[in-house]
C-alpha positions as CSV (number, residue, x, y, z in Angstrom):
1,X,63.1,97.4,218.5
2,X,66.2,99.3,216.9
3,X,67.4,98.7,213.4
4,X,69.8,96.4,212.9
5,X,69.1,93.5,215.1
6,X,69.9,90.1,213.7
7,X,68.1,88.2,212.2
8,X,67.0,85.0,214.2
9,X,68.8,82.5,211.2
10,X,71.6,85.6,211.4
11,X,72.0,85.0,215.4
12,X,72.4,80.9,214.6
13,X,74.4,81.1,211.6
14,X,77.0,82.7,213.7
15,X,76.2,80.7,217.0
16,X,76.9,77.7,215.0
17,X,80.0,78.7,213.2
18,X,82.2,78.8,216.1
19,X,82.6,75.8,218.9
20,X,80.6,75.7,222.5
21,X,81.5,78.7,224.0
22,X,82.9,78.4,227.4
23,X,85.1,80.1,230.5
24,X,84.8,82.8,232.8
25,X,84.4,86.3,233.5
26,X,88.0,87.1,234.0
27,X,90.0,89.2,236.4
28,X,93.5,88.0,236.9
29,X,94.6,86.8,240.4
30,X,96.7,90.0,241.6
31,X,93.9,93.0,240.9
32,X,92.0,94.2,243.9
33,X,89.5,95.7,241.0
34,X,88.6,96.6,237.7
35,X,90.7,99.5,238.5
36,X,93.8,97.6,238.8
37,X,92.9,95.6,235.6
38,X,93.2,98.0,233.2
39,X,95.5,101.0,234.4
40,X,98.7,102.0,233.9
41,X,100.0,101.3,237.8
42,X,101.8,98.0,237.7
43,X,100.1,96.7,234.4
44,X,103.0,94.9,233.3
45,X,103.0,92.9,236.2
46,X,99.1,92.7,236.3
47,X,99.4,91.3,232.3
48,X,102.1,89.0,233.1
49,X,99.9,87.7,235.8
50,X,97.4,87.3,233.2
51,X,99.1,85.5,230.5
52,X,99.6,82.4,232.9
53,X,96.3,82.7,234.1
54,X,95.0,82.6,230.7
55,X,97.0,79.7,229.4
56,X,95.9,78.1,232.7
57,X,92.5,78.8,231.1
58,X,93.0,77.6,227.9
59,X,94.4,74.0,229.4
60,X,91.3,73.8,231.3
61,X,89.2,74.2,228.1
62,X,88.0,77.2,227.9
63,X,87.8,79.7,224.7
64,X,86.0,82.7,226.4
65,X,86.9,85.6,228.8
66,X,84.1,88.0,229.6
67,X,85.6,91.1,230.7
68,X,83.9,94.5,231.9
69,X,85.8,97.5,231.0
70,X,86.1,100.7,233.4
71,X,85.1,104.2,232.5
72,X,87.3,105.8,235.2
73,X,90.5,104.5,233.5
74,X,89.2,105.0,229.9
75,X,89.1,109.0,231.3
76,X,91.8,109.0,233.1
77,X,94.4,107.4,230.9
78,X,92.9,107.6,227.6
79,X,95.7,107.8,225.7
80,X,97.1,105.0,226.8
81,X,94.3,102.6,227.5
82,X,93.9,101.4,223.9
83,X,97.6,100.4,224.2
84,X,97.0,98.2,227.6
85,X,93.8,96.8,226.3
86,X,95.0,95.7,222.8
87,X,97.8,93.8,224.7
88,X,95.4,92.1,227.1
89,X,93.2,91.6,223.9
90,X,96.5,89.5,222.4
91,X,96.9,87.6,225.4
92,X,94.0,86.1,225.3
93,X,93.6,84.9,221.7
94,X,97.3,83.8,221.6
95,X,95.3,81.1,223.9
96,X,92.6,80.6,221.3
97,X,90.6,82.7,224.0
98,X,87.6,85.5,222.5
99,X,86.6,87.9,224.8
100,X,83.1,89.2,225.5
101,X,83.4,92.8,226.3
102,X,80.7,94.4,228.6
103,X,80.6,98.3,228.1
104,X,77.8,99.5,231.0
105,X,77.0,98.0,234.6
106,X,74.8,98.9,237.3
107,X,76.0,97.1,239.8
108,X,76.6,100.1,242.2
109,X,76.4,101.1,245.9
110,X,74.3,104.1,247.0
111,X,75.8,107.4,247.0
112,X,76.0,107.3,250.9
113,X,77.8,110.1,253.5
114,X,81.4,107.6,252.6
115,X,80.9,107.4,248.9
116,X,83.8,109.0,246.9
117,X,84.8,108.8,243.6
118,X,87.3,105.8,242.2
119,X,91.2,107.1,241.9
120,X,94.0,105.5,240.4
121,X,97.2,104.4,241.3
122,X,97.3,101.9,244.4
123,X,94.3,100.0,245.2
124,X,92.9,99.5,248.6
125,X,91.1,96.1,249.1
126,X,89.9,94.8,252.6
127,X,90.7,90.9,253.1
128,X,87.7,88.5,253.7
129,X,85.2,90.4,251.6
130,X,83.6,89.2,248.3
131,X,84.8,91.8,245.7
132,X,87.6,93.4,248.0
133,X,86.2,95.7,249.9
134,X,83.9,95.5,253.2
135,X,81.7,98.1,252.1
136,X,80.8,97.6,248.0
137,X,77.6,97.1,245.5
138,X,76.9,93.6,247.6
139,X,75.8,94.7,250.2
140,X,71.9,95.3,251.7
141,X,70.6,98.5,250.8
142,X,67.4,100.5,250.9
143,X,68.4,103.0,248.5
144,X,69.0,102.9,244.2
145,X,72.7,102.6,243.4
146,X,74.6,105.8,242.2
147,X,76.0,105.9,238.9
148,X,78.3,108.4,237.2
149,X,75.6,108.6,234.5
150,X,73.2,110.1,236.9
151,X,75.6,113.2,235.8
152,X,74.5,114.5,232.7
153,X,77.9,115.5,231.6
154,X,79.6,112.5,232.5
155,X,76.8,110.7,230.8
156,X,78.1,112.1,227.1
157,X,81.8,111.0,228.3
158,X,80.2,107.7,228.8
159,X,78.8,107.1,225.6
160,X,81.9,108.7,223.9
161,X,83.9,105.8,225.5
162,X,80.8,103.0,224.4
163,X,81.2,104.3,220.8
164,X,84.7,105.0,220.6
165,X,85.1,101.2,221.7
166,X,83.0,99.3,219.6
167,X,83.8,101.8,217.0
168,X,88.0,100.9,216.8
169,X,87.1,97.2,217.4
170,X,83.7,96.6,215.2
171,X,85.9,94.1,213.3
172,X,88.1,92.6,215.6
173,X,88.2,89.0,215.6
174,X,89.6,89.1,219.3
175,X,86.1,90.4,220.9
176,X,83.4,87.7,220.3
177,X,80.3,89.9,221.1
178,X,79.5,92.8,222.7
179,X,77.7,93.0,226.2
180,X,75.9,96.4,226.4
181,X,75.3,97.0,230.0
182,X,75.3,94.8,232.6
183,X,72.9,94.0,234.6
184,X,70.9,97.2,233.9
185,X,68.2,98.0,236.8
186,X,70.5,96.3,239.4
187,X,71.1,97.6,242.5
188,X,67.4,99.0,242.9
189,X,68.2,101.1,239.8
190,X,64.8,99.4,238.4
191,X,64.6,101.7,235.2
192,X,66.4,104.0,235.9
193,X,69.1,103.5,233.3
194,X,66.6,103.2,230.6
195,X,67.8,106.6,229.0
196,X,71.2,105.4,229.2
197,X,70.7,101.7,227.8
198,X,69.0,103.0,224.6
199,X,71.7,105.7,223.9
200,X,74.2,102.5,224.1
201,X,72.3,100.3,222.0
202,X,71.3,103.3,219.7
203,X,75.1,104.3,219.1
204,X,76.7,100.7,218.7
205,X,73.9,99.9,216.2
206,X,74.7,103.3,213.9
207,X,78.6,101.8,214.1
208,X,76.4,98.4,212.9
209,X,79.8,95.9,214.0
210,X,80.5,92.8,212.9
211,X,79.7,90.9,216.8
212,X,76.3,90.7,218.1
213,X,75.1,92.6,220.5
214,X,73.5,91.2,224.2
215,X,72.0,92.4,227.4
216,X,71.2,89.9,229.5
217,X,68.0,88.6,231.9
218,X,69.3,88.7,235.3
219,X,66.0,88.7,237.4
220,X,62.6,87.1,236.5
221,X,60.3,86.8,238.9
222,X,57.9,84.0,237.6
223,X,59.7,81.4,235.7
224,X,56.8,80.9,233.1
225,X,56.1,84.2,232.3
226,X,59.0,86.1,230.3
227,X,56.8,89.3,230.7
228,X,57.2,89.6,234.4
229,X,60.3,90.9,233.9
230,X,61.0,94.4,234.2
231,X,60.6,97.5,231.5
232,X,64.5,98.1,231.0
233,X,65.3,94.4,231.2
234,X,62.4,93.5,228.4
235,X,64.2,96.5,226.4
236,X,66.9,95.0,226.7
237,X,66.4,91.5,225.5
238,X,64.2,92.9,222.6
239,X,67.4,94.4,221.5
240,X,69.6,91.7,221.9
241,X,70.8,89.6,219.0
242,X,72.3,86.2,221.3
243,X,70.0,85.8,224.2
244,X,72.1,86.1,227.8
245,X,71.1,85.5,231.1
246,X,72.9,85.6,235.2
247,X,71.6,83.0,237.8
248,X,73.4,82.0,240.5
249,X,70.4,79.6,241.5
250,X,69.7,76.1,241.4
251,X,69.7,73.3,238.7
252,X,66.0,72.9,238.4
253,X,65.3,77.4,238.5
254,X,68.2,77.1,235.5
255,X,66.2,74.6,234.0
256,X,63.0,76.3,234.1
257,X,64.5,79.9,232.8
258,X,66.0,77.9,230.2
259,X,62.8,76.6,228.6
260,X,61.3,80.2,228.8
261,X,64.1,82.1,226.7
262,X,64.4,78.7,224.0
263,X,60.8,80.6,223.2
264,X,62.5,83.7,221.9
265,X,64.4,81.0,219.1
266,X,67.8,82.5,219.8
267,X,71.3,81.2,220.8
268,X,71.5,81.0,224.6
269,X,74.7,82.3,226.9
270,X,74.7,82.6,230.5
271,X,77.2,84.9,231.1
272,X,76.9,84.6,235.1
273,X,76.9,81.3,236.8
274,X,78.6,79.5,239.8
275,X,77.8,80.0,243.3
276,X,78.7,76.7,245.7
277,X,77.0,78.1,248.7
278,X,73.2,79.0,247.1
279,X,74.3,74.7,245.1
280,X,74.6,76.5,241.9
281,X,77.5,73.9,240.8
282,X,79.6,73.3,238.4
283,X,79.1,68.8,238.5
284,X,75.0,70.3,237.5
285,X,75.1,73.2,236.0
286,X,78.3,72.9,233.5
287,X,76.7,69.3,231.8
288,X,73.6,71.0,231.7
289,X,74.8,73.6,229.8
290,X,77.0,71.7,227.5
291,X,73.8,69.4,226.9
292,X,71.5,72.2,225.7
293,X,74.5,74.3,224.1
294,X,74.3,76.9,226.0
295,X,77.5,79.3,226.0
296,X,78.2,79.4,229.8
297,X,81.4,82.0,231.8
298,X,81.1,81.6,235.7
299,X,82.3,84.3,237.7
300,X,85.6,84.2,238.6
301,X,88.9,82.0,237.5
302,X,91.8,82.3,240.1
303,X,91.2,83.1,243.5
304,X,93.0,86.1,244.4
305,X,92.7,90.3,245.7
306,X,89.2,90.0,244.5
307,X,87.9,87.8,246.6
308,X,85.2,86.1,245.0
309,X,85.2,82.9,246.7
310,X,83.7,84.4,249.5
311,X,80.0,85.3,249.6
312,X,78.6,88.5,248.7
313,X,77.8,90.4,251.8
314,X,73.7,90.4,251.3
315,X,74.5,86.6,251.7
316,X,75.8,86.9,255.2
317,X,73.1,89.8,255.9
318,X,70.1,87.1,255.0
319,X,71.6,84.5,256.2
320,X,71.7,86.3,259.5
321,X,68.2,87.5,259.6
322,X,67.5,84.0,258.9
323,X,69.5,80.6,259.9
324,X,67.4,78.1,258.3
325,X,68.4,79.5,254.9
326,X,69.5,76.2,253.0
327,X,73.5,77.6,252.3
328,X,76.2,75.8,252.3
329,X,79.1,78.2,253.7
330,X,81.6,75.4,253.8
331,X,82.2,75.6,250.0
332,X,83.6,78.5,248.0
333,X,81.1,80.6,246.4
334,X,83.0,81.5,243.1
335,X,86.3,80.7,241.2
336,X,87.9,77.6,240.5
337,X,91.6,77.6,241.0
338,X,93.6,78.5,244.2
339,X,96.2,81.1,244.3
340,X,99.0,78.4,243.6
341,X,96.8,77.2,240.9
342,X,96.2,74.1,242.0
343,X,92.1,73.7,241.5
344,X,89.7,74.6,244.5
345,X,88.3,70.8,243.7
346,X,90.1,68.5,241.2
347,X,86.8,66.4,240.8
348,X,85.0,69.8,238.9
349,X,88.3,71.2,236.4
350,X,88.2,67.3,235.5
351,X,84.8,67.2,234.8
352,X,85.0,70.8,232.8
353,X,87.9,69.2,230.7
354,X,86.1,66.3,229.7
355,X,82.8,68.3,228.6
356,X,85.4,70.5,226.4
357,X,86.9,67.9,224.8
358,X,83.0,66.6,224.3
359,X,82.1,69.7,222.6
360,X,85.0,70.2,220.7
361,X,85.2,66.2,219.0
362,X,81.4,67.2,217.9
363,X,82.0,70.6,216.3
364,X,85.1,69.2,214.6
365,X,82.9,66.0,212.8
């Protein structure tokens, strides 16, 4: 374990000094990609977007955006990018909305015969297809993702960008916490990001910010045993001053995960959650969360270029292989408003309102 890491009365003193934190990992309606998010081609039209989306946000209930930030823009357009990101920054707490900023991710396709590197400027996106694009990291595939980082040198640019980040904003009362790398080992990257997950942890810890620090558990493979999980992941968690975790499964596997981390005596946060098709809900899953206190952001907000109400492509591929699979492909997999706004299913932004105002009437006594 690094130096540094909170305290576990540290972890709850802060946990409990601010209400139930709730919303979405955010990516407003008119971006094909991460790409189109945070660069300089049509930003002004991609923040404006934002702003309503965000107020839309904030009237459902919600006071938390995750957002994950991309390195190619950061290179690309670094001079400007700390202009376009304070600005979406402002947006967001002008709502009374904190963001969760997530600095790694290996959620990456294979370096294939097609792969080329992300440009700027327009972005394509294929309709119909769960992120935008037919062929992308959710797919089925043999082979360990490619990452940039598997280049040495643009491994240094990389953490350059992690600590000149956390570095400008270690005190901003905008970002809530800091998400190191997500999903590290995805993709069938297993461990190999290890070297790169300790150099992140290792420089934001030297900048010692004012947020806590997370990396969350998104794959255990026996529910009572916390040390099944793999070597990166356990690294990961050890490090981590709130606990975070992804599932996309069931009520009673959500349950059971819970009960294992509530061992490690930390503040909880799923930072990944909501997929109607695999009858990961939001009628179960967003009481249950509000009932243990568990910080919750579902994938996905207003339906859009990104096209996350459809399901990710290894879906169809196992589904496929096998028809018995117990999916439901009549229901959207993620995001809760349609494009005019209107929500996917009245019955669940109700719902999400009421547990809100719940939360809010019991922090305030």
């Amino acid at each position: 374990m690094m130096n540094n890491v909170w305290t576990k009365e540290k972890a709850w003193e802060w946990y409990n000094s601010r209400p139930w934190m709730r919303g979405c990992n955010f990516m407003g309606s008119d971006c094909a990609n991460r790409i189109d998010q945070w660069q300089s081609y049509g930003f002004e039209e991609r923040l404006e977007t934002a702003r309503k989306e965000l107020a839309l946000a904030a009237e459902t209930g919600f006071n938390t955006i995750r957002i994950i930030l991309e390195y190619e823009v950061w290179e690309q357009e670094h001079d400007t990018f700390f202009d376009r990101f304070d600005r979406y920054l402002d947006a967001a707490y002008e709502q009374g909305i904190t963001a969760i900023v997530v600095l790694g991710n290996d959620c990456m396709r294979p370096k294939g015969p097609d792969w080329k590197r992300d440009t700027l400027g327009e972005q394509h996106y294929d309709w119909g297809y769960h992120g935008g694009r037919k062929v992308s990291q959710h797919g089925t595939y043999s082979d360990a993702g490619y990452h940039l980082m598997d280049e040495p040198e643009l491994a240094l640019r990389h953490y350059e960008m992690v600590r000149e980040v956390v570095e400008r904003y270690k005190d901003d009362k905008r970002i809530s916490m800091w998400d190191v790398y997500n999903e590290v080992g995805m993709s069938n990257r297993k461990n190999m990001s290890m070297p790169h997950l300790k150099k992140f942890f290792e420089i934001i810890r030297a900048i010692n910010p004012s947020q806590p620090l997370t990396c969350c558990v998104w794959s255990i493979p026996d529910l009572d045993d916390l040390d099944s999980i793999s070597e990166v992941q356990k690294f990961g968690l050890e490090n981590s001053d709130i606990i975070s975790y992804h599932n996309y499964q069931s009520y009673e596997e959500n349950v059971r995960i819970i009960k294992l981390l509530k061992k490690l005596g930390r503040p909880i946060i799923n930072t990944e959650w909501l997929a109607r098709c695999l009858h990961n809900t939001v009628e179960q899953m967003f009481p249950l969360f509000y009932l243990e206190r568990i910080g919750c952001t579902c994938w996905g907000f207003v339906a859009g270029k990104y096209q996350t109400y459809e399901p990710w492509n290894c879906i169809w591929d196992q589904y496929e292989e096998n028809p018995d699979l117990d999916w439901d492909f009549t229901k959207w997999f993620h995001d809760l408003y349609r494009p005019n706004y209107r929500p996917y299913n009245p019955k669940e932004t109700e719902l999400i309102k009421r547990f809100c105002e719940y939360a809010d009437n019991e922090f305030n006594k």
